[in-house]
N, C-alpha and C positions, 0 to 999 in steps of 0.2 A: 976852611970855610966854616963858620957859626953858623947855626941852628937857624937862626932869624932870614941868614941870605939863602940858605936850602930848603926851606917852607917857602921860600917867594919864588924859587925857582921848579916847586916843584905844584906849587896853584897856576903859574904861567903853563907850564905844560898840559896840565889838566885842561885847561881852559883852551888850550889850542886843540887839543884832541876832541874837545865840547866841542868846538867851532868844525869839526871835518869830521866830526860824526855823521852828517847824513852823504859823506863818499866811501865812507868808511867798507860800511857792506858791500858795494859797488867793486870797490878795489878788491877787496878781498876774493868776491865773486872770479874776477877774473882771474887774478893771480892764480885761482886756486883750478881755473881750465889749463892755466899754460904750468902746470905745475908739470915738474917729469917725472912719470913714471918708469920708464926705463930707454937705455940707449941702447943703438944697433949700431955699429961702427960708426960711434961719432952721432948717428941721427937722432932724434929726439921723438919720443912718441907721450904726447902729452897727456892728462888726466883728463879736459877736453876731447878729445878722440876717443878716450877711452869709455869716458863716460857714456856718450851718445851711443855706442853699442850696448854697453852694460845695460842702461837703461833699454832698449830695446828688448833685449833678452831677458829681462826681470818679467816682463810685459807676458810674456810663454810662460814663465814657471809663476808667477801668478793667477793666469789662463786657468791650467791646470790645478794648482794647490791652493787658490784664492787669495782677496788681495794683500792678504796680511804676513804673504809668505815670507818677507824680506824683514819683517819687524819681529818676529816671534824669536826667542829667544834660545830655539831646541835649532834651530835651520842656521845661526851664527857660522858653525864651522861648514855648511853646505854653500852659505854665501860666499864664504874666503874662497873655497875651492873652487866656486864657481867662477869668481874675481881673480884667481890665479890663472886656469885654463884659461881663458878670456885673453889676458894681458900674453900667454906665451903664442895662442895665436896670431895675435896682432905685430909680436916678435917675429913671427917666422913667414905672415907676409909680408912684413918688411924687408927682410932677408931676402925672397922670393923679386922681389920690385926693384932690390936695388943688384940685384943678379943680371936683373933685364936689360941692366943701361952697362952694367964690365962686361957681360957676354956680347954686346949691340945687338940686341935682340927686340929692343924698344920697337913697338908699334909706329909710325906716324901716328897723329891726333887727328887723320882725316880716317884710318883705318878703325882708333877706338871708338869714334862718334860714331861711324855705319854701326859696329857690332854691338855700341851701347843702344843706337835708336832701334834696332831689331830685337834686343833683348825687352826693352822698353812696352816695345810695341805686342810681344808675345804675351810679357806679365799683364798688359790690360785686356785682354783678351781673354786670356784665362778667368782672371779676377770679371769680367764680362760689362766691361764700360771705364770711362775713366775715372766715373766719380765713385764707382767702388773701389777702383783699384785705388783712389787717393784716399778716401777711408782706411783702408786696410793700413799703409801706410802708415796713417794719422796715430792707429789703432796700436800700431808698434812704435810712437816716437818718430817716426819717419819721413823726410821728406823726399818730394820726388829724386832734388838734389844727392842727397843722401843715398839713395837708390843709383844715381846713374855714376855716383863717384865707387859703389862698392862693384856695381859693373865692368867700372874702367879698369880698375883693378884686376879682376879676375880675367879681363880680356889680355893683359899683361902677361899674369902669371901663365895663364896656356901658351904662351908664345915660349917660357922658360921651361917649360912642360916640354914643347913640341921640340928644343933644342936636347935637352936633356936626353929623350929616348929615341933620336932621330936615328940612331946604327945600330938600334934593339935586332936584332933576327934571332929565328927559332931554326931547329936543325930536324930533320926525320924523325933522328932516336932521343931529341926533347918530345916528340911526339907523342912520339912509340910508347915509352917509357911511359907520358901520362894516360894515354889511352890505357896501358894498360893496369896501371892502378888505382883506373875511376871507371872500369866498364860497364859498370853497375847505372852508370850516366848513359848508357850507350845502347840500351835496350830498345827492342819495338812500343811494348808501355815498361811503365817500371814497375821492377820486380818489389813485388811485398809477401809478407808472411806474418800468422799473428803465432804469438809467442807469450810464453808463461814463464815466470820466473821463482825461484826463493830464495831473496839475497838476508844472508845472516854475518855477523862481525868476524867471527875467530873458524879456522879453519874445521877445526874440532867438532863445531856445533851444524858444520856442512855435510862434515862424514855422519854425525848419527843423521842427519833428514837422509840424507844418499841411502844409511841402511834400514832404514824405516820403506824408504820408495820400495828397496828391493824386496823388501819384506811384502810388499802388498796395499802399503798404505795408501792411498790417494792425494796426488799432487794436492789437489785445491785443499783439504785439510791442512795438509801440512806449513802448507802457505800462510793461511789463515793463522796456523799455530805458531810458527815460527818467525815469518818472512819480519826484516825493519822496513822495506820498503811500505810507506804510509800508502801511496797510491797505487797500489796493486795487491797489497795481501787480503784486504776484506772482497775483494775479486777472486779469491782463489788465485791471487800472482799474475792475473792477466792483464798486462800492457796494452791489448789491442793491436790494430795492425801496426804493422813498421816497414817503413819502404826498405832498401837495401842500402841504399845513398844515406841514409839517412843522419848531417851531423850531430844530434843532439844525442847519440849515444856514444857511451867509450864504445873506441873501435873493437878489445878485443871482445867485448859485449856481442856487437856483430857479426865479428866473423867467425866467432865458434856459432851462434845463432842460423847463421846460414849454411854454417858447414855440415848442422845436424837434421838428420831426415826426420820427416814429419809424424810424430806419435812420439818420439824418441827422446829420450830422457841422457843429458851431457854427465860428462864427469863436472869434478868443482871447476870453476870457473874464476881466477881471482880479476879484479879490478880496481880501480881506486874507489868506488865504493864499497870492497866488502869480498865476499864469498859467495858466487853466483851459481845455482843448478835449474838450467833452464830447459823449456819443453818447447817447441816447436809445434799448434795445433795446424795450421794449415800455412800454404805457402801458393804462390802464385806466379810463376817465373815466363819469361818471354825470351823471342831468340835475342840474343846477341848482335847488335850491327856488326859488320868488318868494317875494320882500321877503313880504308878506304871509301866506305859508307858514308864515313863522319870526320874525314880527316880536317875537312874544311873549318866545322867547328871543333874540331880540339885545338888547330892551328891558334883558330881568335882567342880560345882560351887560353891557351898557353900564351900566345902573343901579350894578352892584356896583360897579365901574372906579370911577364919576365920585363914589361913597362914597368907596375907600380914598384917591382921590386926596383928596379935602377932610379927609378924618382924617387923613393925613401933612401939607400943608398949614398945618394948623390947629397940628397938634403943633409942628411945626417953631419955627413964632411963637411959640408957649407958651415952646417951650425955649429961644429967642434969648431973652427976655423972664424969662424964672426967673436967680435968682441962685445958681449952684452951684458949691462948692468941691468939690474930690476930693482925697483924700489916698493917690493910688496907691502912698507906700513903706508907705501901714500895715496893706495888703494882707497 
């Protein structure tokens, strides 16, 4: 081919790309909703679907962190992850939905419309009219449609729910057993006590405050003098109350905490934070229900438990078991 015939063939092409320039973006536009993000055995979950939630949820964390939260340059790797999670949820109701129809667990369409028009009907209610609740909506991206398709859905996935845990039962000594390693749950009010602490790094620097206490010295000093804990050493160590149940502490935090009577000063205490000597100023304890007081609600406890474990379980298998690709750059 000469130079002369591939300059004329290559002004032809320009020139026709001139001429479909204004479908150009159009095309593109679409292409780029039915683009795939990833498959579920074979199914397709498009960048269109994807998008219209992403966008949704962008709408929340710019709520919160303002509008410029998705452009800023420091939030890049918060946006992927948030673009990641996103896409594995949409993954795993897919899985969920298409479980519904190999298990015949599928709804009729006269079943999802009742539960869709009652869900319908509760959201404008709360929202307190329709034309707020179609703002709110608006507010998120969303249309009513969009609303009664993510309904349908989740009236689905509870029917795959309701199969999944339908032979769950609980036994006495599942009971027993948790009654009695939560009876702290089980009281007439709940037991609290407030409590002092001086937590330091290296075991060494817990024995001299230990031989310093015994010496004479005063807790709240030495707290003051020693303690890392920020939020209790210019207190003299003092935490304040603490219920008995309470999860926000290491356990063995607690249960040497309870086990010490009140004025009374522990040996060292180790934790994952450090080297704990802790004081007990007051405490406040109630009787105890019997197992049979409350067996009723430890029952639902334990009953719910021993569901969400068999519905993660179950899922877990489903998903080692599903064939799914993802295509995180076409995020």
């Amino acid at each position: 081919m000469n130079l002369k015939r591939l300059s004329i063939i290559l002004a032809i092409t320009l020139f026709v790309n001139l001429l479909g320039g204004c479908e150009l973006i159009s095309k593109t536009e679409e292409g780029e909703k039915k683009t795939v993000v990833a498959k579920v055995n074979g199914e397709k979950i498009t960048k269109g679907e994807f998008e219209k939630i992403f966008q949704s949820q962008l709408v929340q964390y710019e709520m919160m962190y303002g509008q410029d939260f998705a452009t800023k340059k420091e939030n890049e790797e918060l946006i992927k992850n948030i673009k990641e999670d996103l896409l594995n949820e949409l993954i795993n109701e897919r899985i969920l939905l298409q479980k519904a129809k190999e298990l015949n667990v599928q709804p009729s369409q006269e079943e999802i419309d009742k539960e869709v028009a009652k869900a319908y009907d509760e959201a404008v209610k709360q929202a307190g009219g329709e034309d707020k609740f179609n703002k709110t909506l608006e507010a998120f991206k969303m249309t009513v449609d969009d609303f009664k398709n993510y309904m349908a859905n989740r009236v689905v996935i509870d029917k795959v729910y309701d199969e999944i845990i339908k032979d769950v039962t609980v036994s006495e000594d599942e009971l027993l057993k948790y009654y009695n390693e939560n009876m702290y749950d089980y009281t007439e009010k709940p037991n609290k006590m407030n409590v002092s602490h001086i937590l330091v790094e290296t075991e060494d620097t817990a024995k001299k405050v230990l031989e310093e206490l015994n010496k004479g010295a005063k807790f709240e000093d030495l707290a003051k003098k020693y303690s890392i804990d920020p939020g209790s050493k210019d207190k003299g160590g003092n935490l304040g109350d603490i219920y008995y149940n309470d999860d926000n502490y290491d356990k063995t935090f607690l249960t040497n905490a309870i086990a010490l009577p009140v004025g009374k000063i522990s040996p060292i205490v180790k934790t994952q934070f450090g080297y704990h000597i802790i004081k007990v100023n007051k405490k406040e304890e109630y009787r105890l229900k019997t197992f049979d007081e409350v067996k009723d609600q430890v029952k639902e406890v334990v009953l719910e438990q021993k569901k969400a474990e068999k519905i993660d379980e179950t899922f877990n298998k489903w998903k080692e078991e599903a064939k799914i690709t993802k295509y995180i750059d076409r995020l």
